[in-house]
FITITI-321270 format. One record per residue (C-alpha): residue in one letter; x, y, z. Coordinates in nm, 2 decimals, decimal comma. Layout:
BEGIN
<rec resn="A" X="X" Y="Y" Z="Z"/>
...
This chain:
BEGIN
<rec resn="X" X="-6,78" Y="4,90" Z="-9,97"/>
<rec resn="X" X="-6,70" Y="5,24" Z="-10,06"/>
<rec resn="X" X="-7,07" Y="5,35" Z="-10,02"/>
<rec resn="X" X="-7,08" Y="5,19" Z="-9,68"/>
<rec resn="X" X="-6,70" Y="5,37" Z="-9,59"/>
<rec resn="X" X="-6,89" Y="5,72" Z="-9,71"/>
<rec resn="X" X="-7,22" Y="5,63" Z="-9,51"/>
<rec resn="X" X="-7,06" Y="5,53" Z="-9,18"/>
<rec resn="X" X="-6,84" Y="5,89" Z="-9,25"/>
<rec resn="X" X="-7,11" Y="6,07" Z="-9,33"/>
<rec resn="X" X="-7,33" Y="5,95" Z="-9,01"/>
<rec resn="X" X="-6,99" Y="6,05" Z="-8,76"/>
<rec resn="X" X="-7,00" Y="6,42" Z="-8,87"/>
<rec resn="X" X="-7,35" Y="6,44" Z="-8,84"/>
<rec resn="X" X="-7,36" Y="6,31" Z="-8,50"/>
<rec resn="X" X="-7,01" Y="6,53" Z="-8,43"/>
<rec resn="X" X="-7,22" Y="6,84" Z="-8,61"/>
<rec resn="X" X="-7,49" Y="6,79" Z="-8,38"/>
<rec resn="X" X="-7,36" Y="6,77" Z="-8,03"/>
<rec resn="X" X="-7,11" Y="7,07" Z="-8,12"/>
<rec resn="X" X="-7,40" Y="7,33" Z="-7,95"/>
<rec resn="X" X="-7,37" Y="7,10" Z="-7,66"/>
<rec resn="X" X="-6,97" Y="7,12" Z="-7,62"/>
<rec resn="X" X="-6,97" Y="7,52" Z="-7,65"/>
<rec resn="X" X="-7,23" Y="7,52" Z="-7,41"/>
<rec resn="X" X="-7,04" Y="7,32" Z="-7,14"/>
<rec resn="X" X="-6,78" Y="7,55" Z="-7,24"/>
<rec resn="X" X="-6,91" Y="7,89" Z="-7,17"/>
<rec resn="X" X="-7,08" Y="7,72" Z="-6,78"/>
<rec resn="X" X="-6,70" Y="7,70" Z="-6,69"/>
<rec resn="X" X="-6,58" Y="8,00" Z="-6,81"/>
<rec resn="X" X="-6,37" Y="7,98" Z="-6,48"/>
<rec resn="X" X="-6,04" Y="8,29" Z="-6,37"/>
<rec resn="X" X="-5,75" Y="8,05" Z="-6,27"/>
<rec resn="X" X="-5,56" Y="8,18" Z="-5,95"/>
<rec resn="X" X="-5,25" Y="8,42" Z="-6,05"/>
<rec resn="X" X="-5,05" Y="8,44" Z="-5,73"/>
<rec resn="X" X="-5,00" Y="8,08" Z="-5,61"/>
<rec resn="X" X="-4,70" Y="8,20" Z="-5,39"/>
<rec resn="X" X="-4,80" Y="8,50" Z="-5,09"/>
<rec resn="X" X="-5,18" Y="8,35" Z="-5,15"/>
<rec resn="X" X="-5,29" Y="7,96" Z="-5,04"/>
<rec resn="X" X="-5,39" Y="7,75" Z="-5,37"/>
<rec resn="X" X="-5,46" Y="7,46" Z="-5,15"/>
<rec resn="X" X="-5,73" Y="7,42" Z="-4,87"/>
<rec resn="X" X="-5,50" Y="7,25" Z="-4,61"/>
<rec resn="X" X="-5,25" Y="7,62" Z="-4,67"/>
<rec resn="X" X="-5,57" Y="7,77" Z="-4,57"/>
<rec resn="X" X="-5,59" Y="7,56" Z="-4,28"/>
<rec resn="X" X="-5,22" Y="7,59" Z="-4,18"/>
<rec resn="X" X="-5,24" Y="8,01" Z="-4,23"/>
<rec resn="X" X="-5,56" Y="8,03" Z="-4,01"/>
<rec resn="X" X="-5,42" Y="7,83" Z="-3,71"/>
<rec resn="X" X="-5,12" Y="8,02" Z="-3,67"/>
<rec resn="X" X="-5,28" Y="8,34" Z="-3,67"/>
<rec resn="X" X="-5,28" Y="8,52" Z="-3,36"/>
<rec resn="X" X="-5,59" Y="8,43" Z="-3,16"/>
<rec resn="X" X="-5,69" Y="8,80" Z="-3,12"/>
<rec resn="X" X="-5,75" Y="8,80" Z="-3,51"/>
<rec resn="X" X="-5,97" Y="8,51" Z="-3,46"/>
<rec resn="X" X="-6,21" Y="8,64" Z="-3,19"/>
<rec resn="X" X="-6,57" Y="8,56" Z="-3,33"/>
<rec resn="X" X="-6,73" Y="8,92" Z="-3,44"/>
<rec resn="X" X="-7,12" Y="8,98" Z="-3,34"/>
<rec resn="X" X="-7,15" Y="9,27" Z="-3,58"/>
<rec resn="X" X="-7,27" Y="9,28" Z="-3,90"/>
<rec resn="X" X="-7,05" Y="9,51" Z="-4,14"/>
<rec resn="X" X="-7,22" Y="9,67" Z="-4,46"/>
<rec resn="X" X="-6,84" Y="9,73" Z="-4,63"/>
<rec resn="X" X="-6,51" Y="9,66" Z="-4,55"/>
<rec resn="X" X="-6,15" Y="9,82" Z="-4,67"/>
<rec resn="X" X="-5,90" Y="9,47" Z="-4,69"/>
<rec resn="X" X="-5,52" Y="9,41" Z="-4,79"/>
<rec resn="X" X="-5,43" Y="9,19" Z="-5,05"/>
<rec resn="X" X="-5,06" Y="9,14" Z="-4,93"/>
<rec resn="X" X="-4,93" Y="8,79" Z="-4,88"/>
<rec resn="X" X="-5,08" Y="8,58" Z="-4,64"/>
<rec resn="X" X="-4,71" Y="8,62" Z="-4,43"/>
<rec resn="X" X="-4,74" Y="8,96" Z="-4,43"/>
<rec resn="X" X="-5,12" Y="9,08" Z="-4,38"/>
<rec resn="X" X="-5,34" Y="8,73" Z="-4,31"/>
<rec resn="X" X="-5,41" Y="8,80" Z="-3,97"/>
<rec resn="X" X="-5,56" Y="9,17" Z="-4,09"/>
<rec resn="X" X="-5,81" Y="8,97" Z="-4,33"/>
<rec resn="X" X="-5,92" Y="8,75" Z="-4,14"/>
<rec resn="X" X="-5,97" Y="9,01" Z="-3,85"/>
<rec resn="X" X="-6,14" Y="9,28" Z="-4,13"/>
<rec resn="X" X="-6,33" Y="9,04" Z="-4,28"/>
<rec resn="X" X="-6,49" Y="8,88" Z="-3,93"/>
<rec resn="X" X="-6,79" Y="9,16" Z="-3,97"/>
<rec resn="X" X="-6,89" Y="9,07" Z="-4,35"/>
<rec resn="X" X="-7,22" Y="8,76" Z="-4,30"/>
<rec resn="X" X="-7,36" Y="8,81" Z="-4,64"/>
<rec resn="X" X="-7,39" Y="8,54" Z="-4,94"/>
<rec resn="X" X="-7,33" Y="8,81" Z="-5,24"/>
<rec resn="X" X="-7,02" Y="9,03" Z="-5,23"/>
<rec resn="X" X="-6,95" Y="9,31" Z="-5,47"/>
<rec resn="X" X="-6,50" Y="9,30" Z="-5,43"/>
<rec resn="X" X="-6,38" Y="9,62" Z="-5,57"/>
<rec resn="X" X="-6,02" Y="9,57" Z="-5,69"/>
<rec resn="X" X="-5,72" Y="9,71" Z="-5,78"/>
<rec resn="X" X="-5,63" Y="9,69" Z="-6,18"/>
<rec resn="X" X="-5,25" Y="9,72" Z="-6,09"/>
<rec resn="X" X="-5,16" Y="9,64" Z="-6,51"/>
<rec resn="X" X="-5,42" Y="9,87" Z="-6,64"/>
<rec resn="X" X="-5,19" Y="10,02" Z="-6,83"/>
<rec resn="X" X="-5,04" Y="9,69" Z="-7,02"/>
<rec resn="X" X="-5,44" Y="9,73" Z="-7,19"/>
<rec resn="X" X="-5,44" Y="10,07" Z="-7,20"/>
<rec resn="X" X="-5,78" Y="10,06" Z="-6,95"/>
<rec resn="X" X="-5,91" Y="10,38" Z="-6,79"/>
<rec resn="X" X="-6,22" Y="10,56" Z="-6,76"/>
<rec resn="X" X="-6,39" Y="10,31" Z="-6,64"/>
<rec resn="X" X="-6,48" Y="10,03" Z="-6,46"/>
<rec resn="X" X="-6,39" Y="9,70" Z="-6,55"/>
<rec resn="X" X="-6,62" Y="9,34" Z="-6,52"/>
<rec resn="X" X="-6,54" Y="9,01" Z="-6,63"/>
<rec resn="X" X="-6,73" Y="8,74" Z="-6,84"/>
<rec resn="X" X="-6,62" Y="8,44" Z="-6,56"/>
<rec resn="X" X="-6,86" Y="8,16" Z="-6,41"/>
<rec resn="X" X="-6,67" Y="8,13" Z="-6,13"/>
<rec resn="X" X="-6,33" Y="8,15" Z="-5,97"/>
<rec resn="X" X="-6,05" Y="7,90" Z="-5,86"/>
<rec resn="X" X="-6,03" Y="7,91" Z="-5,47"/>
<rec resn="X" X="-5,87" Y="7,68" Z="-5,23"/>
<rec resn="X" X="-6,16" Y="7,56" Z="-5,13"/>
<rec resn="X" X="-6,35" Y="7,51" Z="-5,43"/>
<rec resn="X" X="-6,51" Y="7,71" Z="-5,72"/>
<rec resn="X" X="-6,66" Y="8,05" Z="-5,63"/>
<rec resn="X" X="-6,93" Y="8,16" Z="-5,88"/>
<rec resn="X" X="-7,01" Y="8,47" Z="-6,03"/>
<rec resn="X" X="-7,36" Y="8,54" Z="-5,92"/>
<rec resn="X" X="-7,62" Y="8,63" Z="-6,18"/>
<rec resn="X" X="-7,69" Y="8,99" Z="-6,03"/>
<rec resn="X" X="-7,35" Y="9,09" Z="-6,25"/>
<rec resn="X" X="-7,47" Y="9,02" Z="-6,61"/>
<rec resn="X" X="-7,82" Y="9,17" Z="-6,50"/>
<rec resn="X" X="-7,65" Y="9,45" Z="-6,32"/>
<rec resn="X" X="-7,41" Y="9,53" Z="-6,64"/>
<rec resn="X" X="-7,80" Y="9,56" Z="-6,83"/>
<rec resn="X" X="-7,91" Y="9,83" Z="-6,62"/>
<rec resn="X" X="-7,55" Y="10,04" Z="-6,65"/>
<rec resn="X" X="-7,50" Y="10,32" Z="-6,91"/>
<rec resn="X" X="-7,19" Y="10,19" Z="-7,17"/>
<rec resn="X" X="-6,95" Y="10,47" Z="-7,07"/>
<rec resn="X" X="-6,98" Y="10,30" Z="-6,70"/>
<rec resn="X" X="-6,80" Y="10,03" Z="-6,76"/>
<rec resn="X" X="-6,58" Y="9,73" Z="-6,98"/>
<rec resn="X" X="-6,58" Y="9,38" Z="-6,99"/>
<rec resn="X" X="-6,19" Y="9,30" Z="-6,99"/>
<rec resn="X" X="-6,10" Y="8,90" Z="-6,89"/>
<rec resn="X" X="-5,75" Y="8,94" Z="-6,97"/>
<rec resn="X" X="-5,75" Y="9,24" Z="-6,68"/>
<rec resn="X" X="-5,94" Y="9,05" Z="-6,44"/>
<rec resn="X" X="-5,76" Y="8,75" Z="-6,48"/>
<rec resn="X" X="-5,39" Y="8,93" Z="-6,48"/>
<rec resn="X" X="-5,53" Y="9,13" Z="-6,13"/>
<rec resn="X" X="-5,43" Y="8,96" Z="-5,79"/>
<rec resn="X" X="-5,64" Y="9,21" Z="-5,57"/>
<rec resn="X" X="-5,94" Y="9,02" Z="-5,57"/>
<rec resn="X" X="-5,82" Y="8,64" Z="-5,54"/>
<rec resn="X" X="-5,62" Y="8,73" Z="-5,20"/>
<rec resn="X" X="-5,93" Y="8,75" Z="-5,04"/>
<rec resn="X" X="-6,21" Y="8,55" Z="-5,16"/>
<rec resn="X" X="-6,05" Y="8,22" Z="-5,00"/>
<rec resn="X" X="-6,12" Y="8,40" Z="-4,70"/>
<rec resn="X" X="-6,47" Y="8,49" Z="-4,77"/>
<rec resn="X" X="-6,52" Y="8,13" Z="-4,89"/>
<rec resn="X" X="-6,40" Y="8,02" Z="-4,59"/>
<rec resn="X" X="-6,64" Y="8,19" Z="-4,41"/>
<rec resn="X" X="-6,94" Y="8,14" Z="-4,64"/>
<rec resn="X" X="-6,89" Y="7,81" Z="-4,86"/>
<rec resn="X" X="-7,23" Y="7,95" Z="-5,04"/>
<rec resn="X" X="-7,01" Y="8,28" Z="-5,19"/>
<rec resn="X" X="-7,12" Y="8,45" Z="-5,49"/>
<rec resn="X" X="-6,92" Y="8,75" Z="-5,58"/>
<rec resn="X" X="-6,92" Y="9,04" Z="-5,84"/>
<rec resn="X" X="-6,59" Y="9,13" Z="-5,90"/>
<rec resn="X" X="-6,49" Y="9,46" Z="-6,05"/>
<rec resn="X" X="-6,19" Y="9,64" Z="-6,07"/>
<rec resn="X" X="-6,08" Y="10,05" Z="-6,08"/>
<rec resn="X" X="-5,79" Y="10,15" Z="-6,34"/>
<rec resn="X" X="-5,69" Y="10,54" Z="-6,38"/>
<rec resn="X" X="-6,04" Y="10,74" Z="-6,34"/>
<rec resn="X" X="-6,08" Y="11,07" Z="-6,22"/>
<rec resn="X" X="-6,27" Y="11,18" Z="-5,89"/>
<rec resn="X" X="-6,56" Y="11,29" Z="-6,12"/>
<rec resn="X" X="-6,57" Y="11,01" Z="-6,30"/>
<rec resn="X" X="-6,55" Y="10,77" Z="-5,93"/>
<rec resn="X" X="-6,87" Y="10,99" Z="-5,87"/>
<rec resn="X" X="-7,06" Y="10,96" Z="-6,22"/>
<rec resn="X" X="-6,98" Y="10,52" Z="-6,23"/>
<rec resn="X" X="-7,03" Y="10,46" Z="-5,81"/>
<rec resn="X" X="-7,37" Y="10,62" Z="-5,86"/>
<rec resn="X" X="-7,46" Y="10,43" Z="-6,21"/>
<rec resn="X" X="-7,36" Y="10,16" Z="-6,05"/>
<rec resn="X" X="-7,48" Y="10,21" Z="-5,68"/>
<rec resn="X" X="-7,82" Y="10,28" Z="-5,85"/>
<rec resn="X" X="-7,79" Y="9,93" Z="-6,05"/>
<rec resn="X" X="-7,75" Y="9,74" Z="-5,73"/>
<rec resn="X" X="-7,95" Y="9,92" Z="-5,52"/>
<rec resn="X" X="-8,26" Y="9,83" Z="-5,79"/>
<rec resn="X" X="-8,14" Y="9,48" Z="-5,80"/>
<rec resn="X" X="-8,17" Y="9,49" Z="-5,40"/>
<rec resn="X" X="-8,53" Y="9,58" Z="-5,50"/>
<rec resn="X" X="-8,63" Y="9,34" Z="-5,71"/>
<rec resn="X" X="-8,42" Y="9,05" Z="-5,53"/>
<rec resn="X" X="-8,54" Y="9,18" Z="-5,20"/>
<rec resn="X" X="-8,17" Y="9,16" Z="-5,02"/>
<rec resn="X" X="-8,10" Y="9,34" Z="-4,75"/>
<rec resn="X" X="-7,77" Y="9,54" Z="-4,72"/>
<rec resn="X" X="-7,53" Y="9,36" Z="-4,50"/>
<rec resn="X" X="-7,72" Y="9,07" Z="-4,43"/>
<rec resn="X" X="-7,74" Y="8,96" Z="-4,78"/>
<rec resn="X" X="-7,47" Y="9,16" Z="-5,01"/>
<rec resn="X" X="-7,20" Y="9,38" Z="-4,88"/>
<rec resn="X" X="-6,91" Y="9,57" Z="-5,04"/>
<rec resn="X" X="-6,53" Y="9,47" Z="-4,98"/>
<rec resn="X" X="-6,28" Y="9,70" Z="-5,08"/>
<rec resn="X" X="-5,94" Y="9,56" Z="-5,16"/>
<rec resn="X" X="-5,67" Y="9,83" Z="-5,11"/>
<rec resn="X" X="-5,29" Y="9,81" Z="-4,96"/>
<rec resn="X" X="-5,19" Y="10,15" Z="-4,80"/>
<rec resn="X" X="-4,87" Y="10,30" Z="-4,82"/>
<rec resn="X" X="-4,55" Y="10,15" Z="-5,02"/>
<rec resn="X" X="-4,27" Y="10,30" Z="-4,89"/>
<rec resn="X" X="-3,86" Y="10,23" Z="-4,89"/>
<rec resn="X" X="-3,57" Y="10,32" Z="-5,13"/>
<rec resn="X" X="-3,52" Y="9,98" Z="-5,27"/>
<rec resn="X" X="-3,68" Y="9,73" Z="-5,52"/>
<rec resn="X" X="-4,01" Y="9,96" Z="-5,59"/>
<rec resn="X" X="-3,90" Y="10,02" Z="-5,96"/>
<rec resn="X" X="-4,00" Y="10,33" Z="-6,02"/>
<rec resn="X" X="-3,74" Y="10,48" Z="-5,77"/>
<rec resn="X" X="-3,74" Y="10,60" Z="-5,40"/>
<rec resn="X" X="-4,08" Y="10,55" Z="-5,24"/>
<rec resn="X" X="-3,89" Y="10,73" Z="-4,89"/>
<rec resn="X" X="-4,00" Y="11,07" Z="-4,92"/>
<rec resn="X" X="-3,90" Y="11,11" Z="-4,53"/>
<rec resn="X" X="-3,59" Y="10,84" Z="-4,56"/>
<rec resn="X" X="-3,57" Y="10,51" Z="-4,41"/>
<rec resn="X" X="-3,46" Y="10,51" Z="-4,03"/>
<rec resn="X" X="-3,64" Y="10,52" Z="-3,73"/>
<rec resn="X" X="-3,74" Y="10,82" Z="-3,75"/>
<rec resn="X" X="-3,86" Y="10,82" Z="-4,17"/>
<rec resn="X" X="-4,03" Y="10,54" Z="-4,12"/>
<rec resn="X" X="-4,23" Y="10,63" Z="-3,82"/>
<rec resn="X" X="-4,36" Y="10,98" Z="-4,02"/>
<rec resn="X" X="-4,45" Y="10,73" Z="-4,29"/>
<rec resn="X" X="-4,69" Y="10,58" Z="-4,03"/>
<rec resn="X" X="-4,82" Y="10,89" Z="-3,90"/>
<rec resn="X" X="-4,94" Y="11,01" Z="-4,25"/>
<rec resn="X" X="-5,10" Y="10,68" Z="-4,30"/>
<rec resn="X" X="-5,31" Y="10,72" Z="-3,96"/>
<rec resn="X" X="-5,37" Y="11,06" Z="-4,01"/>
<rec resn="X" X="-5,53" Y="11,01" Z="-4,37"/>
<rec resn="X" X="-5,74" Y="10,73" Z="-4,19"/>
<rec resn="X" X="-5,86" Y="10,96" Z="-3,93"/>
<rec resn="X" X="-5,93" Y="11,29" Z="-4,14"/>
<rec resn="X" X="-6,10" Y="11,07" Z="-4,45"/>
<rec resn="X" X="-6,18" Y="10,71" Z="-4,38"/>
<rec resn="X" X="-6,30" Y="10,75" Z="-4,06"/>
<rec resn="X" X="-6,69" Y="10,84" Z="-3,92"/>
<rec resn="X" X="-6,89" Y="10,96" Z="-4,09"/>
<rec resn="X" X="-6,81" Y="10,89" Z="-4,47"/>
<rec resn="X" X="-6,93" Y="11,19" Z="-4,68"/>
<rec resn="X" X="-6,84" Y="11,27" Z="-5,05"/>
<rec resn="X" X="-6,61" Y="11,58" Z="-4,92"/>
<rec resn="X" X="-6,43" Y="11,28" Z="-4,70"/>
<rec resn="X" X="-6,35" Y="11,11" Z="-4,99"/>
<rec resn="X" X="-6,28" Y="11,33" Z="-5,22"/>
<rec resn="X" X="-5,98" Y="11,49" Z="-4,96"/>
<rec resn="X" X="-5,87" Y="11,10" Z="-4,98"/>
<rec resn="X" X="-5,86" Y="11,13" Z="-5,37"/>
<rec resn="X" X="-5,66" Y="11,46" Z="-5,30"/>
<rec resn="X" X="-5,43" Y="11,36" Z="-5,05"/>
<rec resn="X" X="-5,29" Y="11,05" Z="-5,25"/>
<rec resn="X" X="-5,36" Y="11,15" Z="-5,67"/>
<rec resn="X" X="-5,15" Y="11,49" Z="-5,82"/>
<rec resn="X" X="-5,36" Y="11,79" Z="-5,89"/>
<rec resn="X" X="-5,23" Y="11,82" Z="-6,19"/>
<rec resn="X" X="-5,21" Y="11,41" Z="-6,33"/>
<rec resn="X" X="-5,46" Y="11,17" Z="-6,22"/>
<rec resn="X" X="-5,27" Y="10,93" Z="-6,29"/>
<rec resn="X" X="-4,96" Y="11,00" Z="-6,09"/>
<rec resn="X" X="-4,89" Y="10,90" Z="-5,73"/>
<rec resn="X" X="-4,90" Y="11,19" Z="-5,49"/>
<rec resn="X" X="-4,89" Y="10,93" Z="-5,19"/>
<rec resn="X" X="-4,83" Y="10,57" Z="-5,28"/>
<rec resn="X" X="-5,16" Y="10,38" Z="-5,19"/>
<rec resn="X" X="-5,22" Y="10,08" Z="-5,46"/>
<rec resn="X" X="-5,59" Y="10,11" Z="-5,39"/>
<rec resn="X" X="-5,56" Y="10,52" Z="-5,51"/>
<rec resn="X" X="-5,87" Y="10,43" Z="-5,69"/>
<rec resn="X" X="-6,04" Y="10,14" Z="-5,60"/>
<rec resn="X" X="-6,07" Y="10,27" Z="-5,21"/>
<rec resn="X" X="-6,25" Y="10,61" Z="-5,34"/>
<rec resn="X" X="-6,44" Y="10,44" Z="-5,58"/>
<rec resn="X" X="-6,54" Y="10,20" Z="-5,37"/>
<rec resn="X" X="-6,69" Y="10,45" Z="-5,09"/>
<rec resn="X" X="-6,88" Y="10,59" Z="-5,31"/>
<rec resn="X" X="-7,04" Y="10,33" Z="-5,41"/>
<rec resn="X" X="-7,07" Y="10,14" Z="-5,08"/>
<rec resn="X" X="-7,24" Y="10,47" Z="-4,95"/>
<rec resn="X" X="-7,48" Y="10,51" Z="-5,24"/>
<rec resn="X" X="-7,57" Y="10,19" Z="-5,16"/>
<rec resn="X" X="-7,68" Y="10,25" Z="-4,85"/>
<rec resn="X" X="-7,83" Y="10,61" Z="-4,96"/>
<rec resn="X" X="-8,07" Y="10,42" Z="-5,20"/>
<rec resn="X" X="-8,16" Y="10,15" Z="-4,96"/>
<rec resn="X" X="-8,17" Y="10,27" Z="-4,59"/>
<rec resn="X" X="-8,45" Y="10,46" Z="-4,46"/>
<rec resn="X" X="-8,40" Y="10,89" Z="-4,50"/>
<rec resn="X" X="-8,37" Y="11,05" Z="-4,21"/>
<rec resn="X" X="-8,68" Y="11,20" Z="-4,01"/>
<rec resn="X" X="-8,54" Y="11,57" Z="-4,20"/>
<rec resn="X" X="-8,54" Y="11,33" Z="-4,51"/>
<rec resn="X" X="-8,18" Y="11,35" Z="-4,60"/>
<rec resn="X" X="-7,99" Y="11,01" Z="-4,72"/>
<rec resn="X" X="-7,77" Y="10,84" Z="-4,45"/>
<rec resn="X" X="-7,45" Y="10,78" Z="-4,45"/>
<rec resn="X" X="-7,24" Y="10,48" Z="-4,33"/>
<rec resn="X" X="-7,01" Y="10,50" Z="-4,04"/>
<rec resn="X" X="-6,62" Y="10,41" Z="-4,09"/>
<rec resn="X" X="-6,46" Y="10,24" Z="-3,78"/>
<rec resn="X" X="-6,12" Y="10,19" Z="-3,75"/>
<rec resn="X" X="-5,99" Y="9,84" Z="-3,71"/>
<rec resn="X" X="-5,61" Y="9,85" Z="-3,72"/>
<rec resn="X" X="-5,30" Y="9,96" Z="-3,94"/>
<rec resn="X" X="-5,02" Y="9,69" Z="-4,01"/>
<rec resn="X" X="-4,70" Y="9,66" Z="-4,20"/>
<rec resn="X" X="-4,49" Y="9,39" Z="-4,32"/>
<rec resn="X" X="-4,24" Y="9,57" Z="-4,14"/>
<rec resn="X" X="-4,41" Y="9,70" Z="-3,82"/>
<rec resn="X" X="-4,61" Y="9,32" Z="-3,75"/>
<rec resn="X" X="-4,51" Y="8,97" Z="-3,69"/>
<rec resn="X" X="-4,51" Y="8,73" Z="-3,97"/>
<rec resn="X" X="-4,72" Y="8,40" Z="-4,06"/>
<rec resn="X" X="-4,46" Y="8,13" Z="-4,09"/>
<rec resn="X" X="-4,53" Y="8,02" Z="-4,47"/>
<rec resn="X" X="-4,20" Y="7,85" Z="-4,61"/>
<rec resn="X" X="-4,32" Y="7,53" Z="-4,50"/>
<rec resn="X" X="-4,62" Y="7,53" Z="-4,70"/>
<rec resn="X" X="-4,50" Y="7,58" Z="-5,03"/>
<rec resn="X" X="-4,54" Y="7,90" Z="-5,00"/>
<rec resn="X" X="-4,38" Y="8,23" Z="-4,94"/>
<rec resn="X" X="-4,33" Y="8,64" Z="-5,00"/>
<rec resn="X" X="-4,36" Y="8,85" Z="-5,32"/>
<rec resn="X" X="-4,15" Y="9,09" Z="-5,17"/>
<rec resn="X" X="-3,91" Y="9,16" Z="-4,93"/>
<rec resn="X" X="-3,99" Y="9,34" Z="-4,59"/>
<rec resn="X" X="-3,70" Y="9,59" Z="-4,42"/>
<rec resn="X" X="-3,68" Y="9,96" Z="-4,41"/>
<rec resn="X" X="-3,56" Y="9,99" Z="-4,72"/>
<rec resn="X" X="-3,92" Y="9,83" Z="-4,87"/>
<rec resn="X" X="-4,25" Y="9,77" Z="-4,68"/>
<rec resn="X" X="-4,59" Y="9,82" Z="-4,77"/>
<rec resn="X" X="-4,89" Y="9,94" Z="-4,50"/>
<rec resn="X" X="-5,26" Y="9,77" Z="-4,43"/>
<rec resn="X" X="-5,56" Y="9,91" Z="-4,32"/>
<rec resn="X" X="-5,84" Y="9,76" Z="-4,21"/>
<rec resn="X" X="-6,15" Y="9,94" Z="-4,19"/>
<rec resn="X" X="-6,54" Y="9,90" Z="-4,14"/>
<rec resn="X" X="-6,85" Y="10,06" Z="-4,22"/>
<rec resn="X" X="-7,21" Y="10,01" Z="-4,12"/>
């Protein structure tokens, strides 16, 4: 009996031996980033639905065009959702490279480079977004001091989940490569965008993609955060919070569109950009409070080397550049609200003069 007992043991940790492979395999296919912000973004498809139909119509008009990059919000839906959508009308490609934020870079002491993920895929409203394959053969072709695999980072980050429902609701077929911009300098934006610009730009080779058609850059990036209340690290109201403070805030914002995000984009546009909102002397300080400080440079650059590598050179045989159109600047204090508190959701933050934050959207082709 006892032989029997030890056989029948013996034979169930074999069997449980040899499927263990099998189980880790299953595993590491569903290596999936969970949603983070389940209260200014939509968790469920019918939010979705409900934010999209009560955005104004004017958001909704259907774009012709065909945009190559794009510089989005990531503010809650209430706030910014009819900006998305509107910003994100241009984008008709399958494969996005989303450059984020890394708002907690600091909690894992990340800078200096540029940080990836190890996910599958990504929670979405609508269903699992995966990873496409182009980022593990991209990260083969990258030089080590490019970049850092970091899930905890990626996962902790919100920038990047705000908008991929909308992208998914445009495209059910999305594939993304997400990465994300901590603390770098303007040197190093320049030395990673074109490691990594010239990693893409092969892939696009090899793949045979076309820029804009089939992969496009979106920039994630809320512009100014301004008021004397609730920011944490003190008064964000260099020019106070009336009327009048609050309408130089807005002019600064439109003028740093104008003079660096604006036509044509060229390193010298940029880097003024990295000038205007990082201190000379600390680039890791706040000179003018942009979240996307880094990921909106960065992301530029590499959009444009992109589209240097891959575009034909001009008849004197310079590399083009793209072309930035304006496409609108909102607040959550300047625009109407999305209605939310109905469905379960609602605001990270409040929205008076004492504490508002800026969107841009932009364009490039």
């Amino acid at each position: 009996m006892r032989f029997v007992l030890l056989l029948f043991i013996c034979s169930v940790v074999i069997i449980s031996c040899s499927k263990t492979p099998e189980v880790k395999t299953v595993t590491l296919k569903n290596h999936i980033r969970h949603q983070e912000d389940t209260i200014g973004f939509a968790q469920y498809s019918w939010q979705m639905d409900s934010i999209i139909s009560r955005m104004d119509d004017a958001d909704k008009v259907p774009n012709p065009e065909t945009y190559k990059a794009v510089i989005c919000p990531h503010d809650d839906y209430g706030y910014a959702g009819g900006l998305y959508y509107k910003t994100l009308s241009g984008i008709k490609a399958k494969t996005i490279i989303l450059v984020g934020v890394a708002h907690r870079a600091r909690n894992f002491d990340l800078q200096d480079r540029i940080i990836f993920g190890s996910y599958d895929s990504w929670q979405s409203p609508d269903g699992l977004i995966p990873v496409s394959n182009l980022r593990d053969k991209l990260l083969t072709k990258l030089n080590k001091e490019t970049y850092v695999v970091h899930d905890s980072m990626m996962q902790l980050e919100h920038s990047l989940e705000a908008i991929t429902p909308f992208l998914k609701r445009k495209n059910p077929a999305l594939e993304i490569i997400p990465m994300l911009v901590p603390y770098n300098t303007f040197q190093n934006m320049q030395s990673f965008s074109n490691d990594i610009g010239s990693g893409i730009a092969a892939l696009m080779e090899e793949e045979k993609l076309t820029y804009g058609t089939d992969i496009a850059v979106v920039i994630s990036n809320d512009a100014i955060h301004y008021g004397s209340d609730g920011w944490g690290s003190g008064n964000l109201a260099p020019f106070g919070t009336d009327s009048t403070g609050t309408a130089q805030a807005r002019q600064k914002d439109l003028d740093i569109v104008n003079e660096t995000l604006q036509g044509e984009l060229t390193t010298k546009r940029v880097k003024k950009f990295n000038d205007i909102t990082i201190m000379e002397d600390d680039y890791k300080a706040y000179k003018w409070t942009w979240c996307g400080r880094y990921s909106t440079p960065f992301g530029l650059l590499l959009a444009n080397r992109i589209e240097q590598l891959t575009a034909a050179p001009s008849k004197d045989g310079q590399f083009s550049n793209l072309t930035g159109t304006f496409i609108d600047w909102r607040s959550s204090l300047h625009s109407p609200h999305i209605e939310v508190n109905d469905l379960r959701m609602g605001h990270t933050a409040q929205a008076d003069s004492t504490h508002w934050v800026a969107y841009v959207g932009m364009s490039y082709q």
